[in-house]
C-alpha positions as CSV (number, residue, x, y, z in Angstrom):
1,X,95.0,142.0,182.2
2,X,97.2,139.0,184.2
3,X,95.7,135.9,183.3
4,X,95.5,133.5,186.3
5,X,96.2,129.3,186.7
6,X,94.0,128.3,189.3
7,X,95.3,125.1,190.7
8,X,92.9,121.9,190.2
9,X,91.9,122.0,193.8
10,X,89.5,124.7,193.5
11,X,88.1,124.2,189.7
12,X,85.4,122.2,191.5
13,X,84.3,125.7,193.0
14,X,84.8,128.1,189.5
15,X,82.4,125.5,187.6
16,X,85.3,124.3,185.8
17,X,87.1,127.8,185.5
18,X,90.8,126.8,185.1
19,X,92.4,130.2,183.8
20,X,90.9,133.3,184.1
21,X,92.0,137.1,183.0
22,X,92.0,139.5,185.9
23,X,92.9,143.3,185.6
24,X,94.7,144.3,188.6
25,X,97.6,146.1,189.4
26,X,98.8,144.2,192.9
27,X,98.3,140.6,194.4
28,X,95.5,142.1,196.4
29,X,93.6,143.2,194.0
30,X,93.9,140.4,192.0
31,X,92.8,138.3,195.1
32,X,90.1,140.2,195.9
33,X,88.7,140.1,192.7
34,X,88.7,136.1,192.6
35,X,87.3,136.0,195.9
36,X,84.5,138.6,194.7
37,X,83.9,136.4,191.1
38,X,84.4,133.0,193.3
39,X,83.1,133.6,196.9
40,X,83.8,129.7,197.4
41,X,87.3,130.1,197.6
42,X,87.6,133.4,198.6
43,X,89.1,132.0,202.0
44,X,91.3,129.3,200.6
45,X,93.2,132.1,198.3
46,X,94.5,133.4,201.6
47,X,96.7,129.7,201.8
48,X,98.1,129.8,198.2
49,X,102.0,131.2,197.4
50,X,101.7,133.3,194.3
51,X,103.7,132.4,191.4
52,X,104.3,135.7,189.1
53,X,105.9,135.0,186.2
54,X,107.8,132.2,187.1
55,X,109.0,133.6,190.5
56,X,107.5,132.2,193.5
57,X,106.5,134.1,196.4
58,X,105.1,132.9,199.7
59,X,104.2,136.1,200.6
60,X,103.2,138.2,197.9
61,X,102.2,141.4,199.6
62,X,101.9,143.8,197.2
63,X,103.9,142.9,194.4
64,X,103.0,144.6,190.7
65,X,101.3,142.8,188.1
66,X,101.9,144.1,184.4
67,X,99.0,143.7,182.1
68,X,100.7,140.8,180.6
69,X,101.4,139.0,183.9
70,X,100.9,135.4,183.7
71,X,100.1,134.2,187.4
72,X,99.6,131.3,188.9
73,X,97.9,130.2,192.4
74,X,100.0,127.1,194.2
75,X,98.9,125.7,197.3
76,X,101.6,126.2,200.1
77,X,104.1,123.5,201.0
78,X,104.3,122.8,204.9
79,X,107.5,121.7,206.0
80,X,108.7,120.3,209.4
């Protein structure tokens, strides 16, 4: 299972749930199932870059998660 950094942001929503393990093969999934476990920030997960271990994407689309995966959920920067 990946185990998952949620940033401090949305702890306020998971009752205090900082890290959680999650067994899913893609970002997706993985999404999915926190948005199904935590339906109050099931639409902010849609704004957060994906770190996967240690490699930052802003897109994740469907990259693989190993069982072993440690992931963590950043909030997007905005530049301009």
């Amino acid at each position: 299972m990946a185990t998952v950094h949620l940033p401090s942001g949305l702890t306020q929503y998971t009752g205090g749930v900082e890290t959680i393990d999650i067994d899913a093969a893609r970002v997706p999934e993985l999404i999915a199932a926190l948005g199904h476990r935590f339906p109050q920030i099931a639409e902010q997960l849609g704004e957060m870059a994906v770190a996967i271990d240690g490699e930052i994407y802003q897109d994740p689309g469907y990259q693989l998660l190993r069982a072993d995966s440690d992931v963590h959920l950043v909030p997007r920067i905005a530049g301009g």
